[in-house]
N, C-alpha and C positions, 0 to 999 in steps of 0.2 A: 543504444538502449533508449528507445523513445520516450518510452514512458518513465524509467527514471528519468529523463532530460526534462519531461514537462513538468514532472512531478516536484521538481528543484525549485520551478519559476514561484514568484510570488504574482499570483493574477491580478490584474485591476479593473474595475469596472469601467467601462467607458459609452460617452454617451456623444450623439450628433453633435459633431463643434470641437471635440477635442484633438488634440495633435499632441502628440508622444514624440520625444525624440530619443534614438537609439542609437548612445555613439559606438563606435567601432569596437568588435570584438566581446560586446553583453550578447549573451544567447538572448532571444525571445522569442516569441508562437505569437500567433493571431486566430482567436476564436472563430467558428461557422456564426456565421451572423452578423460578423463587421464587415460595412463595406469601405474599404481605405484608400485612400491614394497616398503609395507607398515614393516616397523621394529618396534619392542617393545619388550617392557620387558617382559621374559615368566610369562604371568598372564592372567588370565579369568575376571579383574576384569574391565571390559567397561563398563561403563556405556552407552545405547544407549539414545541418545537425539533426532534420527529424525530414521524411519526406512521404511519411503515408497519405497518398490519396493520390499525388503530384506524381506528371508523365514525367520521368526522371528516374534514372539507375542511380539513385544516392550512393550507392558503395561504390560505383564506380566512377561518379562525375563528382561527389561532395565535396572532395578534398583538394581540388585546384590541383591533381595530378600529383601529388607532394608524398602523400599517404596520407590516414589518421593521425599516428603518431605527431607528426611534425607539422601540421593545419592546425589541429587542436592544440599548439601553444600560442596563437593572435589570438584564444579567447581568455577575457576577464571573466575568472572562474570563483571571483568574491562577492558576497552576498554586498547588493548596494543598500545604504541606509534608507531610512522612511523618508527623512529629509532630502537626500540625493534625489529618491528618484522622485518625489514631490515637483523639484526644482524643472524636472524633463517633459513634465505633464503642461499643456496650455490650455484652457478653455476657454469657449468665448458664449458662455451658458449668460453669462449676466455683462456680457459687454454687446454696446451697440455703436460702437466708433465706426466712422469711412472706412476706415484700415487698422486692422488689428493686425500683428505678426502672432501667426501662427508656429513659432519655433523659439524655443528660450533664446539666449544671448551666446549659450554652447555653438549652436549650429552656426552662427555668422559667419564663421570661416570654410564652411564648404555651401551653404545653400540659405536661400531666402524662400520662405511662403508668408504670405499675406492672405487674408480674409477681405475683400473688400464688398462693401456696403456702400455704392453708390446715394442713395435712396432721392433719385433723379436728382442730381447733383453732377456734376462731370470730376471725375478724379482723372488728371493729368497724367503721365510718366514719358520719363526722358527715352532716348533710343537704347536696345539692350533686349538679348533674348528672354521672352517670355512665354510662361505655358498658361494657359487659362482653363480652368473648369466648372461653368456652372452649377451651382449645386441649387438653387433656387429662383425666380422668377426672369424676367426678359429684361435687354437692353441692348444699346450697340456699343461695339468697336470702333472706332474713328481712329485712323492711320495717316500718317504725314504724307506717305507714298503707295501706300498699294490701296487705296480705298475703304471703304464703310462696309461692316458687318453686322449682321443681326447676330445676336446671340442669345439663345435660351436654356434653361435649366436642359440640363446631359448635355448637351455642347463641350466639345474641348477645343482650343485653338491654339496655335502655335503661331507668336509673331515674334518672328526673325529682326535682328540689327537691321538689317537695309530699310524697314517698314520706317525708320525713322521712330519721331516720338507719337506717342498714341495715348488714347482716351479713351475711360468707358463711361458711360452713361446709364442711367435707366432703374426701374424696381428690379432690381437684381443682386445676388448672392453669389459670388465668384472667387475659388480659390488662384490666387497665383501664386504661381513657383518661377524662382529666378535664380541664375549662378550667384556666387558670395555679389557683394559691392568691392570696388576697386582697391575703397576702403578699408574694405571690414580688417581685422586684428587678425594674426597669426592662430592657428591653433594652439590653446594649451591642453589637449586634451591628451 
């Protein structure tokens, strides 16, 4: 039932800069009009709950093979408070830091993104797989071992462990996404 499914959600508005975080098993949609870069855990296992539009046999690929019945008990089917989901929402409307974390302190245990905000300054990072996407102005990559990269806004790069530790520089605007830290804390979710 699609449209009772969307019809349950509570909508939020969202604007360039913000990051949602959706932990496992909360139903949600994403509006025609947002363009997102969606992060998860490397896994095939979605359940799909609405699929109009999407090249996908939903009744027969949504449920991970299980059936309905028994797929739809991984979903949290309780209304989250105003404050919960408040806490899932990050914006960076009125921050101008090197690096903002774009994900509350929930997500530490499966994934990092960062906003970084060189503003011709060089921000450092140690070796460790990283994804990059510019979302605004130009600068470079500087890599310990595979070399120097231009990078400009729509650009995506991928630098692998073996690149060593690397550097961006430049007037540019770049999301990164990285696996937890070695660190990070357990899940409590």
């Amino acid at each position: 039932d699609s449209t009772g499914l969307l019809n349950s959600l509570e909508f939020k508005n969202v604007r360039a800069g913000d990051a949602v975080f959706v932990p496992a098993g909360v139903p949600h949609a994403i509006e025609s009009g947002i363009f997102v870069l969606e992060l998860q855990e490397p896994t095939d296992l979605s359940i799909l709950l609405e699929w109009d539009g999407f090249a996908v046999d939903g009744d027969k690929d949504g449920h991970l093979n299980l059936g309905f019945d028994l797929a739809l008990q991984a979903l949290n089917l309780d209304a989250l408070k105003k404050e919960d989901v408040e806490k899932l929402v990050v914006s960076t409307e009125n921050d101008s830091s090197l690096m903002t974390s774009m994900l509350p302190v929930q997500a530490e245990p499966y994934f990092r993104s960062h906003l970084l905000r060189p503003k011709n300054t060089t921000l450092e990072f140690a070796p460790g797989f990283s994804i990059l996407l510019a979302t605004q102005g130009n600068g470079q990559i500087n890599t310990e071992k595979q070399g120097n990269f231009k990078i400009d806004k729509g650009d995506a790069y991928i630098i692998p462990f073996e690149s060593g530790s690397w550097s961006l520089t430049g007037n540019i605007e770049v999301l990164l996404s990285r696996p937890p830290a070695p660190d990070a804390p357990m899940s409590s979710l």
